[in-house]
C-alpha positions in Angstrom: 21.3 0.1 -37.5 20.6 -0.7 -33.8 17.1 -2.2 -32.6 14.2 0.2 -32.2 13.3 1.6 -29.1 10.0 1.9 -30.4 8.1 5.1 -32.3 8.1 8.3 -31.0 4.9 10.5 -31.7 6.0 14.1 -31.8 3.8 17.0 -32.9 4.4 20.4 -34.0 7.8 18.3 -36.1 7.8 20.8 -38.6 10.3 22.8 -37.3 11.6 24.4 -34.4 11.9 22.5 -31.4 9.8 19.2 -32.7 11.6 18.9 -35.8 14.8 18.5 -33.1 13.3 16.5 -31.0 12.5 14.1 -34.2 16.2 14.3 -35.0 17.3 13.3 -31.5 15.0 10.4 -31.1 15.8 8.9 -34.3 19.8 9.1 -33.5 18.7 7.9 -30.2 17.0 4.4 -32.3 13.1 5.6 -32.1 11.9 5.1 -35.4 9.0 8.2 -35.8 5.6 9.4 -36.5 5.2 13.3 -37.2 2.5 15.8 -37.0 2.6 19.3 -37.5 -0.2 21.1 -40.3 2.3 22.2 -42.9 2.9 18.8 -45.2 6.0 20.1 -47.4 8.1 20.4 -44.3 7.1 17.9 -42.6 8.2 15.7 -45.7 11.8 17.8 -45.5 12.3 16.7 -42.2 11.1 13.3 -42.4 13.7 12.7 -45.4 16.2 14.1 -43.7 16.3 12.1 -40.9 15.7 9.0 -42.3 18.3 9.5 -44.8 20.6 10.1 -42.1 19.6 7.7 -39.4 17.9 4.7 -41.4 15.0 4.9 -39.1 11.0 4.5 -40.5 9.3 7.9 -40.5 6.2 8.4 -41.1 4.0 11.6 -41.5 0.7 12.6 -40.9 -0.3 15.9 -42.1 -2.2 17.5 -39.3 -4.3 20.7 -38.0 -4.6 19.3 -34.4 -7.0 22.2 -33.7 -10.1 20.3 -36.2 -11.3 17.6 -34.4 -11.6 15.1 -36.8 -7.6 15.7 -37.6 -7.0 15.1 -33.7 -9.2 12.4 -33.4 -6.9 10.6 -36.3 -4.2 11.0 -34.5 -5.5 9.8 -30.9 -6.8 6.4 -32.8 -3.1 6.1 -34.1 -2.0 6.4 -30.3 -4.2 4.7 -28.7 -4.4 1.2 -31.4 -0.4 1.3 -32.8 1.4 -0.8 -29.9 4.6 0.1 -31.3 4.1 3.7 -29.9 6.2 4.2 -26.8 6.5 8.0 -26.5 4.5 11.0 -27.4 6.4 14.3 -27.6 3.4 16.7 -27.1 5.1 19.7 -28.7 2.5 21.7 -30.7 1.4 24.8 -29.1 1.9 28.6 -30.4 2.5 31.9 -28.4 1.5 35.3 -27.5 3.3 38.4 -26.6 0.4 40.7 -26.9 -1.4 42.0 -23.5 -4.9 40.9 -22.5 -6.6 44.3 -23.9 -5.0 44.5 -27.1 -5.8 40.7 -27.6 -8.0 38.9 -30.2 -10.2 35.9 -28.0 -10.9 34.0 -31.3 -7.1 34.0 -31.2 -6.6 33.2 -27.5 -9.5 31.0 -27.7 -7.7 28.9 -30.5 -4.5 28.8 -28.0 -6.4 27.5 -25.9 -7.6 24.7 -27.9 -4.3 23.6 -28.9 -1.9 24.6 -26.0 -4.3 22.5 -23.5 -7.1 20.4 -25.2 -5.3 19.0 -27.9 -2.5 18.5 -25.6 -4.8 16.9 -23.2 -6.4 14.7 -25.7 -3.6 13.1 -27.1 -1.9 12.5 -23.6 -5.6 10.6 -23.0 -4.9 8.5 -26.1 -1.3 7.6 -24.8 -1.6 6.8 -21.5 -3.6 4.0 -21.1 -1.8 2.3 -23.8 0.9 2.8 -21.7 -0.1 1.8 -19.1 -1.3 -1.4 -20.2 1.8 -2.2 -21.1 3.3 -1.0 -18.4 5.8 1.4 -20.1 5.7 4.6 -22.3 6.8 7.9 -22.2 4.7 10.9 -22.2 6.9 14.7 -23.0 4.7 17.8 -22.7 6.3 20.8 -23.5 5.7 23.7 -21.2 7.4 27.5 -20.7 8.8 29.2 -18.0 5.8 31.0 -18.2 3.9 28.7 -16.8 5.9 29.9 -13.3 6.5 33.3 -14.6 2.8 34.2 -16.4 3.7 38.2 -15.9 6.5 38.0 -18.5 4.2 37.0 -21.6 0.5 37.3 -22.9 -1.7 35.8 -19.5 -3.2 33.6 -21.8 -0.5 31.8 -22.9 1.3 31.7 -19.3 -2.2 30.1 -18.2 -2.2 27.3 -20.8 1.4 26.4 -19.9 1.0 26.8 -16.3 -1.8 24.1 -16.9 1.0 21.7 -18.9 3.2 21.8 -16.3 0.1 20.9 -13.3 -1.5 18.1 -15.7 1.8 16.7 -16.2 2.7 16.5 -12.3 -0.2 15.2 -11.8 0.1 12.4 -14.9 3.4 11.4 -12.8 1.4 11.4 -9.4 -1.0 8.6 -10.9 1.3 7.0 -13.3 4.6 6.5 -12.4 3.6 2.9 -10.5 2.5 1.8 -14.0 5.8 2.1 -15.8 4.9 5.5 -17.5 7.3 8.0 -17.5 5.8 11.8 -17.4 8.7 14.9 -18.0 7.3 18.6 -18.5 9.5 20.9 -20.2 9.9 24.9 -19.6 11.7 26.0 -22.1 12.9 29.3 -21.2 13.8 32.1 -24.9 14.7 29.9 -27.8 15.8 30.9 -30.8 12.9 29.8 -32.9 10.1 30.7 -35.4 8.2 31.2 -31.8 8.6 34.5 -31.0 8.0 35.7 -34.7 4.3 34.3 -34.2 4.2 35.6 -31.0 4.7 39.0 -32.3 8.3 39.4 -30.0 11.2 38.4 -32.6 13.9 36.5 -30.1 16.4 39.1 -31.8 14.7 42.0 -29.7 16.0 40.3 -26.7 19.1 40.1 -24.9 21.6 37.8 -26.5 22.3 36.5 -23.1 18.9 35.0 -22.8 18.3 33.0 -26.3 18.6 29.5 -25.8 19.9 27.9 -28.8 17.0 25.0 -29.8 19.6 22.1 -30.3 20.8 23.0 -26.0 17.7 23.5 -25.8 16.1 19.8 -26.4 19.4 18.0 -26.0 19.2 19.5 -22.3 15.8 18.1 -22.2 16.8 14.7 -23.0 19.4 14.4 -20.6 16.5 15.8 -17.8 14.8 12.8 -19.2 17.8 10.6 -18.8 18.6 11.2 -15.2 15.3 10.9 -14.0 13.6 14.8 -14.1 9.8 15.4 -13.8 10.5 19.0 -14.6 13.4 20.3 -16.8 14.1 23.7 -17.0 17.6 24.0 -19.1 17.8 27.7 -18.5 17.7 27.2 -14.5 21.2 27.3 -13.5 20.8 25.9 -10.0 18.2 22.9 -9.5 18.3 23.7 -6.4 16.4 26.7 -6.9 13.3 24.3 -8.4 13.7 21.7 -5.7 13.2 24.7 -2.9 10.4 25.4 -4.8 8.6 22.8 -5.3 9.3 21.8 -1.6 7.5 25.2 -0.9 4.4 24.6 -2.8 4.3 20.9 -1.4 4.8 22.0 2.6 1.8 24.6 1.7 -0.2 22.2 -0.3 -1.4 20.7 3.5 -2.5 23.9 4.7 -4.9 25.3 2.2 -8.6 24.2 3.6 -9.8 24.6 7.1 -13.1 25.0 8.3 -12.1 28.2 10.0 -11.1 31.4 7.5 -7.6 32.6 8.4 -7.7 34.9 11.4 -6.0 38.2 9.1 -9.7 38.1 7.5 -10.8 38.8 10.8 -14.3 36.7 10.3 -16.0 34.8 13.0 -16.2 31.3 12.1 -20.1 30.4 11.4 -21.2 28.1 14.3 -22.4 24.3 12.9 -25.7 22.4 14.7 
């Protein structure tokens, strides 16, 4: 069995996307630490892959949306020094429209989508930093770009994923800490069944299979991507983009309002 490239943290490893992500890393020489609530298939997976690989995993049973389960889990991030990645990978959807929502439920997306999210990301990075290397995954969606194609809700807590991690890179990068957001486009997972849109309702054209879908990820990872979309057949569509939103980004306050709003600008002693 090679060396360890240290443990990987990855939430939501039940199944799905984290429980692939688990698989990947462990062939890849991370030895593992898994979260996800249900505790029988988190124990299926962990044997599993540590049957087949050799490497240590460990799980920790966990409802990351009760705060003394998440705060367990940001000690264990920010006092084991043999953590060098965190795959923040828990999150559920919503295909339901705003006026046919429930806000306890929304509300509850919230909570894990961006505050547990951003909680644990907290607990990583300084470690990270401090030792001047680490990798931090958040898992995103397309609909944090696209938010008319899915519940508002859930476009706005991914939308947020993809700006905190940006912004992570901006500030960390110089410290050795690698930031990647993911936007997973349709996947065939247990997602959509949540979400109330079965996958198999859509066009087969457009389901992403979960093993492309992380193993595209990875390679992002490899060759250096702060945003991976592996559904987005030209990167150059992102990079034109992004170089869009950047060239704007100087433009957006001046002390006079734009002259189409036809407002005199207030005169200043």
């Amino acid at each position: 069995m090679s060396a360890s490239k240290g443990t990987a943290v990855v939430t939501g490893a039940s199944s799905g996307i984290g429980a692939i992500y688990a698989d990947r890393l462990a062939k890849r020489g991370y030895d593992l630490i898994l979260v996800a609530r249900n505790e029988e298939r988190l124990k299926d997976v962990a044997a599993r892959i540590s049957g087949t690989t050799g490497r240590s995993v460990t799980i920790l049973p966990t409802d990351l949306n009760d705060k003394a389960s998440l705060a367990k889990v940001e000690s264990v991030l920010k006092e084991n020094p043999a953590i060098t990645m965190l795959v923040n990978n828990a999150g559920f959807g919503s295909a339901v429209p705003l006026l046919q929502s429930d806000i306890g439920k929304m509300v509850e997306m919230i909570d894990l989508n961006v505050t547990a999210l951003t909680r644990l990301a907290y607990a990583a990075a300084p470690a990270f930093a401090s030792r001047g290397k680490g990798t931090i995954i958040n898992i995103s969606s397309i609909a944090g770009i696209a938010p008319e194609v899915l519940n508002g809700v859930y476009g706005g807590s991914k939308a947020y994923v993809l700006a905190f991690s940006q912004s992570l890179q901006h500030e960390l990068a110089d410290k050795g800490v690698r930031i990647q957001a993911v936007l997973p486009g349709a996947t065939a997972t247990e997602f959509w069944d949540i979400a109330g849109f079965p996958h198999s309702n859509m066009p087969s054209s457009w389901v992403m299979s979960a093993e492309d879908m992380v193993d595209a990820a990875l390679a992002g990872l490899e060759n250096g991507e702060v945003v991976t979309i592996p559904a987005l057949q030209d990167a150059a569509d992102w990079e034109t983009y992004e170089a869009a939103r950047k060239a704007m980004s100087g433009k957006l306050s001046n002390v006079n309002p734009a002259p189409r709003y036809g407002i005199k600008a207030a005169q200043t002693a």
